[in-house]
N, C-alpha and C positions, 0 to 999 in steps of 0.2 A: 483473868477477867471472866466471868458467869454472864451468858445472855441468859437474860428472864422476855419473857413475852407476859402481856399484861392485856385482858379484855376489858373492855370499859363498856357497860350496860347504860344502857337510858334511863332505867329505873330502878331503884329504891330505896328500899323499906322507911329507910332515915338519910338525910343529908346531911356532909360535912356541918357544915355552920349547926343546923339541929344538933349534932350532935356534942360539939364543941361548947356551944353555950348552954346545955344543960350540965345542973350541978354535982347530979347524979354521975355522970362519966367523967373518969379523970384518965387523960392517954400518958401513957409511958412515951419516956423515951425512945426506944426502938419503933412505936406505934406514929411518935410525930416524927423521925428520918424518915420513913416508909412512906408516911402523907407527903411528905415533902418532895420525896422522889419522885411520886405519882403527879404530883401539879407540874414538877418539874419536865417528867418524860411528857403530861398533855401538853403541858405551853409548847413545848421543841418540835410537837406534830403538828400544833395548829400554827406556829410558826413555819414551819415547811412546806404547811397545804396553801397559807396564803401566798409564799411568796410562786406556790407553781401555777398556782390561779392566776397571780397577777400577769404573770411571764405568757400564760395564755391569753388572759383577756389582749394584755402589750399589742402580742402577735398578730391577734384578729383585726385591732383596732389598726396595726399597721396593711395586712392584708386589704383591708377594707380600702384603705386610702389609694393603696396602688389599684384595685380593682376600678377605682372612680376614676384615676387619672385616666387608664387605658380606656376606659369609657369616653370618656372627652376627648381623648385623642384620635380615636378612632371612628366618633362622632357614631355610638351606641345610643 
């Protein structure tokens, strides 16, 4: 098994969909696996970033709760 690392830039020149729906460009075979692995490796990152987000917001939102109890108990 080959690891590749992959940068993903914020911009440009042309977008997927731009490029796809003009008539002019036609992708190979090897050219739509490669798109596909690339959507495939961003879904599996922005799937992972949500679920570490969420596991932190969880935490906080639970932090928070005990910090109020102890407050009220404490009569803070």
């Amino acid at each position: 098994m080959s690891l590749s690392l992959y940068l993903v830039f914020d911009y440009m020149v042309h977008d997927l969909a731009g490029l796809a729906s003009s008539p002019k460009i036609k992708f190979t075979e090897p050219q739509l696996r490669a798109v596909k692995c690339y959507m495939h490796q961003l879904l599996l990152g922005l799937e992972h970033y949500h679920s570490v987000v969420f596991q932190q917001i969880l935490y906080f939102e639970m932090f928070k709760k005990k910090l109020y109890l102890l407050m009220e108990q404490y009569a803070f």
